[in-house]
C-alpha positions in Angstrom: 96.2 144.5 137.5 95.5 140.8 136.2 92.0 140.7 134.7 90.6 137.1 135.6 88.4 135.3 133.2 85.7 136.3 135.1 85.9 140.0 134.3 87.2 140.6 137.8 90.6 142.3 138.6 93.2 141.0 140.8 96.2 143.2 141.9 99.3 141.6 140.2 103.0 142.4 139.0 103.3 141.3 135.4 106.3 143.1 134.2 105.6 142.8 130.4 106.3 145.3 127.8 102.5 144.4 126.2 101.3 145.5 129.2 104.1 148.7 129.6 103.0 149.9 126.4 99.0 149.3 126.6 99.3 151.9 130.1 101.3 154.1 128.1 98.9 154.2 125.6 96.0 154.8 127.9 98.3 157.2 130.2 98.9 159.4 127.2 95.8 159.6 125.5 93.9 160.2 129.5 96.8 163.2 129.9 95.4 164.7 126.8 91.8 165.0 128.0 90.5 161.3 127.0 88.8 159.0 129.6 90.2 156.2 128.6 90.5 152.8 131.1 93.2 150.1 131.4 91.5 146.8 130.4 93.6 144.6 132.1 96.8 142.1 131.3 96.2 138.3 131.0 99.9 137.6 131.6 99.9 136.7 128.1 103.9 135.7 126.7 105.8 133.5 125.0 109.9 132.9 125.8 112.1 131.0 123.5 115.0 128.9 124.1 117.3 128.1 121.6 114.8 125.8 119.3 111.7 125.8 122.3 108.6 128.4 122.4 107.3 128.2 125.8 104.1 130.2 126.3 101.1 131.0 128.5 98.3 133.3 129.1 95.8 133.5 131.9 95.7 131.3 135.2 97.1 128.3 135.9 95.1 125.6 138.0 96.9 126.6 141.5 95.9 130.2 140.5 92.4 129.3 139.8 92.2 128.0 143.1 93.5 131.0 144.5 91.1 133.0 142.6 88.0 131.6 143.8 87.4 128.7 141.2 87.4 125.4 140.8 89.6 124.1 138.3 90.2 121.0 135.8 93.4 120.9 133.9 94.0 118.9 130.8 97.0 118.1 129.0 97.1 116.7 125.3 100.1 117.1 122.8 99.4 117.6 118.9 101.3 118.0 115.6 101.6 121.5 114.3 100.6 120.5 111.4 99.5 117.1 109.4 102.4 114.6 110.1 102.1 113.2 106.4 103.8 116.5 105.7 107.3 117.0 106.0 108.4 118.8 109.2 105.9 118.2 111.5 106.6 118.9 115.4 104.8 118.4 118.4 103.3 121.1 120.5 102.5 119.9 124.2 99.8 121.7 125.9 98.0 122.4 129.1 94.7 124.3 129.2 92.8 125.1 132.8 89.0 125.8 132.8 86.8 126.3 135.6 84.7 122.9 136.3 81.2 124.8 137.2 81.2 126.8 134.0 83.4 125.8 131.5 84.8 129.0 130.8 88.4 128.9 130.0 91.2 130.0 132.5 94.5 129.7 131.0 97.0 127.9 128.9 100.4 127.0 128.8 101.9 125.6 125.5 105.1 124.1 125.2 106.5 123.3 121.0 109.6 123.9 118.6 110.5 127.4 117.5 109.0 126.9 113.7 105.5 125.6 115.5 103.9 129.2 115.5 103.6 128.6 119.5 103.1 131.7 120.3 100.3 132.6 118.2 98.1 129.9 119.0 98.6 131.2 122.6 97.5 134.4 121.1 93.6 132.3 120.4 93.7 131.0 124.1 94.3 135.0 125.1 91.4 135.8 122.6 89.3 133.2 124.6 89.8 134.5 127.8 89.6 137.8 127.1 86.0 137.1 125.6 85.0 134.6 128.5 84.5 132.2 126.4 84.2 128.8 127.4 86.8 125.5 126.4 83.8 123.9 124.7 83.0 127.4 122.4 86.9 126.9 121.4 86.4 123.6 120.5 84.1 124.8 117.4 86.3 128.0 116.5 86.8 128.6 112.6 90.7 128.2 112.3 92.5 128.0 109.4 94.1 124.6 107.8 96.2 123.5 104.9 98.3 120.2 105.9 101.8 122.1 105.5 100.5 124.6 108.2 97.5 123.1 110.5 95.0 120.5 111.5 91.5 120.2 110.5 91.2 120.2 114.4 94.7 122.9 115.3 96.7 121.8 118.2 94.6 124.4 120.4 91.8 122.3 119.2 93.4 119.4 120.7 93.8 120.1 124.1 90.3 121.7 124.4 89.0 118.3 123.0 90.9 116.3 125.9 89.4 118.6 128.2 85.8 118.4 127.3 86.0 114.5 127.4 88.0 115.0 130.7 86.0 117.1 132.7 83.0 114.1 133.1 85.6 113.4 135.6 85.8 116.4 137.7 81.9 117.2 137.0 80.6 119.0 140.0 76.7 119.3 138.7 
């Protein structure tokens, strides 16, 4: 079952071992006398080839649609960290959020291997399973130092081009 960032559940194959181990988990402890629930998968995973991290989590925008909802996607790229500092490498991402509330959708983020791709996918998965909206992102407390981050991270980034983006696709 995919849980949707609206709470909902949506009958889906996502052959992940997150999501393997999570039903073991709940299997076990339920065949021991617990009453324990599944709470769902967000797809959530990151593959790497050679040097790339390709990640995602959630729905993308032909999803969305499929799901009911109205999306807006947004791409931006960003540095993984300041580029005054040796070694910095650009992280490409997309985020999806639904136009009448805001609330975040999915992600897919694209960087090299030494980027720490996969856990800022892990914040987007956060998000979503919280419902939180792309602008409450926007404001999260992440961590800096120049040889590691942004004063605004690269999951910052994209959430900023969507907010100024979305004027466009506005349906108030």
């Amino acid at each position: 079952m995919r849980r949707l960032a609206t709470g909902c559940w949506t009958p889906t194959r996502i052959p992940l071992g997150t999501t393997a181990h999570k039903q073991g988990r709940v299997a076990g402890e339920n065949a021991l006398g617990g009453a324990r629930q599944f709470t769902g998968s967000l797809g959530t995973q990151a593959v790497k080839v050679f040097d790339l991290v390709i990640a995602r989590t959630g729905l993308r925008d032909n999803e969305a649609v499929a799901g009911g909802f109205t999306p807006v996607t947004m791409a931006a790229a960003a540095d993984d960290h300041k580029v005054y500092y040796p070694g910095s490498r650009t992280i490409r991402s997309r985020i999806t959020g639904d136009a009448a509330t805001g609330r975040l959708l999915g992600a897919q983020l694209v960087g090299h291997l030494d980027s720490a791709v996969h856990k800022r996918v892990d914040v987007f998965a956060t998000a979503l399973f919280h419902g939180m909206t792309v602008d409450a992102i926007e404001v999260l407390d992440l961590s800096y130092t120049p040889p590691l981050g942004s004063p605004f991270d690269a999951v910052q980034r994209v959430t900023q081009t969507w907010a100024r983006g979305r004027h466009l696709h506005d349906t108030r």
